[in-house]
N, C-alpha and C positions, 0 to 999 in steps of 0.2 A: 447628554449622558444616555448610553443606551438601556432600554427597559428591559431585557434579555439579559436571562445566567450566562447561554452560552454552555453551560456545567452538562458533561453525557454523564446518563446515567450509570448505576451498576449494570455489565452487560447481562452477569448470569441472572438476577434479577428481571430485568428487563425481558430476558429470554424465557421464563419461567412466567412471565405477567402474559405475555402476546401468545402461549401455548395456550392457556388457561382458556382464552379469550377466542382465539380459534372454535377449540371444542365447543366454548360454550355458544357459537355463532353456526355450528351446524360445518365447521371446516377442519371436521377429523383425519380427515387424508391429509392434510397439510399439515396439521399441527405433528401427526406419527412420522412423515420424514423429512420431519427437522427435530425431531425429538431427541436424538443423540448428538446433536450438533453445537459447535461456541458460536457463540455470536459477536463481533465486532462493532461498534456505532464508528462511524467514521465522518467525522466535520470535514466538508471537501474546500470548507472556506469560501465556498461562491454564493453568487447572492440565488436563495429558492426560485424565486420568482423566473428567474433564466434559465433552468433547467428542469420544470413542468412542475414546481412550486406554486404556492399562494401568497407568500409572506415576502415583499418586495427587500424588507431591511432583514429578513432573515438569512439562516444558511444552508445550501443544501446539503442536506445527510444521507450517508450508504451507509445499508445496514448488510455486512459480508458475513453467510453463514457458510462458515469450515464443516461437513459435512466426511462421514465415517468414509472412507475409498468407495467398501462395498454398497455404498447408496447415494453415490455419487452421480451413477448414470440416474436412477431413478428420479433424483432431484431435480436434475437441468433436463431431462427430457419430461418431467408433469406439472414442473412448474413452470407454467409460460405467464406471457404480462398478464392476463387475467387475475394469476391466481397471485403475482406479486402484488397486483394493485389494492387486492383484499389484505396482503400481508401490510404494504404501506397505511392503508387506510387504518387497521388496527394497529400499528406499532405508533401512528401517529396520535392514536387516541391515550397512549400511555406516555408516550416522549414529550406530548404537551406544548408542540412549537410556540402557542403565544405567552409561554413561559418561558422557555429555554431559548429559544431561537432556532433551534433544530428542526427544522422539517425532511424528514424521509423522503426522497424523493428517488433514489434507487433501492434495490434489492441485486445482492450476488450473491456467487455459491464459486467456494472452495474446495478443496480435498483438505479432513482434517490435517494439521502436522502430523502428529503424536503417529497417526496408524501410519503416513505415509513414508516412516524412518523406522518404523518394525524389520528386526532381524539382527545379524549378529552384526555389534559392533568394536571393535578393534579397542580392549579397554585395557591398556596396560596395570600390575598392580604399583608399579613407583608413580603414576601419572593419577592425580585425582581428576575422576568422571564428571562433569557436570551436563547434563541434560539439557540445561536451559540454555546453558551457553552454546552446547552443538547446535539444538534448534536454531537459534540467533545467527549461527555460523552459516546455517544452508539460508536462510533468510536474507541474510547479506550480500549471501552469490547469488544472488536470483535478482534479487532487486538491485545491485548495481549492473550486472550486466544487463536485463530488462532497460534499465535507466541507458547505458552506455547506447544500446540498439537505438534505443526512441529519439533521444537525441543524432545520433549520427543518421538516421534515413530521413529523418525535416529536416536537417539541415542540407542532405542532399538534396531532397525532393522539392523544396522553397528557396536553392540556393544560400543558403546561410554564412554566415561569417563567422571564423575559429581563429582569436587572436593569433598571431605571428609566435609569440613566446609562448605558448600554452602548445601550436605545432613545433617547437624547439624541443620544448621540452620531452614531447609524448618519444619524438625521433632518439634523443640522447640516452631515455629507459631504454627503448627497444635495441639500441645499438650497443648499452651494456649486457643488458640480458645474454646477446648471442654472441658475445667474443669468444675465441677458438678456446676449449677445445668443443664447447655447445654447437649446435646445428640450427641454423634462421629454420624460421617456419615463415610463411602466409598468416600474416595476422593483420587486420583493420588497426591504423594507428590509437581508436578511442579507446580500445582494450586499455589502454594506460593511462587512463585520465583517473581522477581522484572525483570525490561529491564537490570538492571546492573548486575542482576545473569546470566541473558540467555545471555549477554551478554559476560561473563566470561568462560561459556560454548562451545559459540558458538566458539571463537576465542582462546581457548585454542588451544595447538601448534597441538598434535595427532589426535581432534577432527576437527580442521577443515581443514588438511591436508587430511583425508580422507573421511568426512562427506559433511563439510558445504563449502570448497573453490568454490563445482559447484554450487552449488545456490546462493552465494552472492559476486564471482567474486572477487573485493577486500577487504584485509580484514581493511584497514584502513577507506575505504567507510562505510562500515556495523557498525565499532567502531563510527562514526561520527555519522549516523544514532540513531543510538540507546543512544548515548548521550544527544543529541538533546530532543530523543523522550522522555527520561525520565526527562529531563526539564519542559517541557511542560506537562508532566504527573500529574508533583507535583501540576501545578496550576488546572488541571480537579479534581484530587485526594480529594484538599482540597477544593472542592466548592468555589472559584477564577473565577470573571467572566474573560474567555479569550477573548484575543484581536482579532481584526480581522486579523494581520498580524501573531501570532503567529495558528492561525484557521487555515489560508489557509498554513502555512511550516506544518502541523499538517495531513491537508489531501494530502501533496504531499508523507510525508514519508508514510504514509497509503501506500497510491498505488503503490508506493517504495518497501516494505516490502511485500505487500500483492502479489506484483506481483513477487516476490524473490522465496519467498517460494509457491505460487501455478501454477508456469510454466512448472515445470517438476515434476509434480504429475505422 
């Protein structure tokens, strides 16, 4: 039975403890730009130890700070590994890995949402607005097609395998999509795959034995993940206001997934 919560903490919490801890270590520059910033804990589900960890039955943790546009550049061009190893080293002394299991072993930086969708938006008065759900909305284009790209260039790039019916199928959408009086375009057939194709892909036995096992560690995590995701998809999908708790499991696999597949770019 394992000795590990596994449990992330509260983020804003969490974010509020390692600012505190910064200044009080003499690392006021660091602490002022990330001051305005959310903080995300993200279990990558891999074991620490493999990924410049200490903790062999632990897991390794990215901790992704969304960061205001206009201090965006600021961030990624003064904070280099130095000054994240200081941020690890304190975030690890709050996150408590021989409690939790969580050890820090990356640091990222975003552009926050919220600033990066400022400006006028198209709100009809018969259509109720929901914020959280549009955010969700742009979240879901970005990370399925991110996902669509990463998958389709390993599989070209390592020769990969795309069952027979999963290429039937992507051809039959596309060949409905452009019946006359529509105009074909140049489109890569993955543009039409779903989370439970890439899914099928991913975790096929050849394909991820030599492809995807380094990017996504286990593959029962990754099957879990994208289960999930494609739950919550259906309710974006069909213009369904989501909920706040399904929003925030929503941007954790985000930063999950996102940080899977763009680590070892």
């Amino acid at each position: 039975m394992t000795k590990f919560t596994f449990k992330i903490p509260n983020e804003d919490s969490f974010l509020e403890g390692l600012l505190v801890m910064l200044e009080h270590n003499g690392q006021e520059n660091i602490a002022g730009m990330l001051s305005d910033s959310k903080c995300t804990i993200i279990d990558t589900g891999k074991w620490a130890k493999r990924h410049g960890g200490t903790l062999w039955d632990g897991n390794a943790t990215t901790i992704n700070f969304a960061v205001p546009v206009g201090k965006y550049s600021e961030v990624v061009d003064n904070i280099k590994e130095n000054e994240k190893d200081i941020i690890k080293n304190m975030g690890n002394r709050l996150i408590q890995p021989n409690v939790t299991g969580l050890e820090i072993t990356e640091v990222t930086f975003s552009i926050l949402l919220k600033e990066s969708l400022e400006g006028e938006v198209y709100k009809p008065s018969a259509i109720k607005y929901d914020e959280q759900t549009e955010n969700a909305r742009i979240l879901l284009y970005a990370l399925e097609n991110k996902l669509r790209d990463f998958v389709s260039s390993k599989i070209k790039e390592y020769k990969g395998n795309i069952n027979t019916s999963i290429l039937k199928d992507w051809k039959s959408s596309k060949r409905k999509e452009f019946m006359p009086p529509r105009q074909p375009f140049e489109c890569d057939l993955i543009n039409y795959s779903s989370f439970d194709q890439l899914k099928k892909i991913i975790v096929q036995n050849e394909n991820w034995e030599k492809i995807f096992k380094t990017y996504f560690g286990r593959q029962d995590g990754v099957i879990s993940r994208l289960n999930e995701l494609d739950e919550i998809r259906d309710t974006i999908a069909h213009n369904r206001i989501i909920s706040t708790f399904d929003f925030n499991s929503f941007k954790t696999l985000y930063y999950q997934i996102l940080g899977c597949i763009e680590k070892q770019k």
